[in-house]
C-alpha positions in Angstrom: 0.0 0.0 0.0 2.9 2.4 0.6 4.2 1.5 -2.7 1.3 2.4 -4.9 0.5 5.7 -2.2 4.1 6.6 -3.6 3.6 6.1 -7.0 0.7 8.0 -7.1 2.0 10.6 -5.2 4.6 10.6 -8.0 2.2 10.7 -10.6 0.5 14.0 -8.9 4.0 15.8 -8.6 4.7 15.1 -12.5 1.9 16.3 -13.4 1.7 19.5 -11.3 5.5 20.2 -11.6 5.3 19.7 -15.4 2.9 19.5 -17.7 4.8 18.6 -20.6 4.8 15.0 -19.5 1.9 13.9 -20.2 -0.4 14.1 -23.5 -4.0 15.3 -22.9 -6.6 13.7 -24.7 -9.1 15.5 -26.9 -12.7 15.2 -26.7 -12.4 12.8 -23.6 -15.6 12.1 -21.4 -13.8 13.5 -17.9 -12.2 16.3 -18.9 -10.1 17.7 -16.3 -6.8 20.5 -15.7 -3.7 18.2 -15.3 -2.7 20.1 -12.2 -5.8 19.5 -10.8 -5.7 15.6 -11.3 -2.0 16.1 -10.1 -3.3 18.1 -6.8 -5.5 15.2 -6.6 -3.2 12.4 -6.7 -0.6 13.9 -4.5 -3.1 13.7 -1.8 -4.2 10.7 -2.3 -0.6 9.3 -2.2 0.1 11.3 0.6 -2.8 9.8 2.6 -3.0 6.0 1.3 1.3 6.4 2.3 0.4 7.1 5.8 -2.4 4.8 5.4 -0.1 2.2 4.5 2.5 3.2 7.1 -0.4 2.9 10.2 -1.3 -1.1 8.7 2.1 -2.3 9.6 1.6 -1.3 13.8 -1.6 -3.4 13.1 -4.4 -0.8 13.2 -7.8 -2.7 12.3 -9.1 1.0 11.1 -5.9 1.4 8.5 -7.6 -2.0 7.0 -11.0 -0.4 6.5 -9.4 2.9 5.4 -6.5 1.2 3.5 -9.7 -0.8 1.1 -11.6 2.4 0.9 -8.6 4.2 -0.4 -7.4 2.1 -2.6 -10.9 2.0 -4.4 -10.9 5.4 -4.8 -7.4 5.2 -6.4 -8.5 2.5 -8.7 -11.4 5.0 -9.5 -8.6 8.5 -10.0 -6.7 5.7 -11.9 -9.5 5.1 -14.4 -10.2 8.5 -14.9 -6.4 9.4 -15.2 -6.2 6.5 -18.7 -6.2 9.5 -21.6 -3.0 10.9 -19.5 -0.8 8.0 -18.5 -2.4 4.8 -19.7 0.3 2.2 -18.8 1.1 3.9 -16.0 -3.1 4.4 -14.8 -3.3 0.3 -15.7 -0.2 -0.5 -13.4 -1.5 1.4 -10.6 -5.1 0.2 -11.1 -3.5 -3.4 -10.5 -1.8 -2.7 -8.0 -4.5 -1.2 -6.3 -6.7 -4.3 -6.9 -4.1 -6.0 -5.1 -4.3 -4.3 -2.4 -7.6 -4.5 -1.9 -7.0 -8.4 -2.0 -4.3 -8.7 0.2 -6.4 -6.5 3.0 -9.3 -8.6 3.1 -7.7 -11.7 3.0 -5.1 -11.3 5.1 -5.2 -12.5 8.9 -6.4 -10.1 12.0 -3.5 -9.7 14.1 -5.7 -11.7 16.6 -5.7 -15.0 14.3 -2.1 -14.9 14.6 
């Protein structure tokens, strides 16, 4: 979970430092300013980073959070595709992992 909070916070300093790197789309459904979607992802990385940090003391609510969180990201991810397509479908995958390894992983009680 830190590692995809990074790359999107990544992604969201790219696009607001620069936005030369990536190639806007025309005539796309979800039209948006690239530094807005790059204010947008920095938060989100910032936030599913620290989300990711609190899992590993064991926090039962950084579980909850972490899946709600990395929904959402899979949801910026989708909507960043006409921007950064390989790099949206890498981060959509590893978001979907996420989500699998949080609800199937064992409670710190089971152990």
């Amino acid at each position: 979970m830190i590692f995809g909070g990074l790359m999107t916070l990544f992604a969201g300093i790219a696009a607001i430092a620069n936005d030369d790197v990536f190639v806007a789309t025309r005539n796309y459904m979800f039209e948006f300013d690239l530094t807005g979607w790059g204010w947008i992802h920095l938060i989100m990385g910032v936030v599913i980073t620290l989300a990711g940090a609190a899992l590993f003391q064991g926090a039962t609510w950084a579980r909850v959070v972490g899946v709600g969180l990395a929904g959402l990201a899979m949801l910026a991810n989708f909507l960043w595709l006409p921007y950064a397509p390989f790099w949206a479908i890498v981060l959509i995958a590893i978001n979907a992992f996420v989500i699998w390894a949080l609800c199937t992983a064992p409670s710190p009680s089971e152990r």
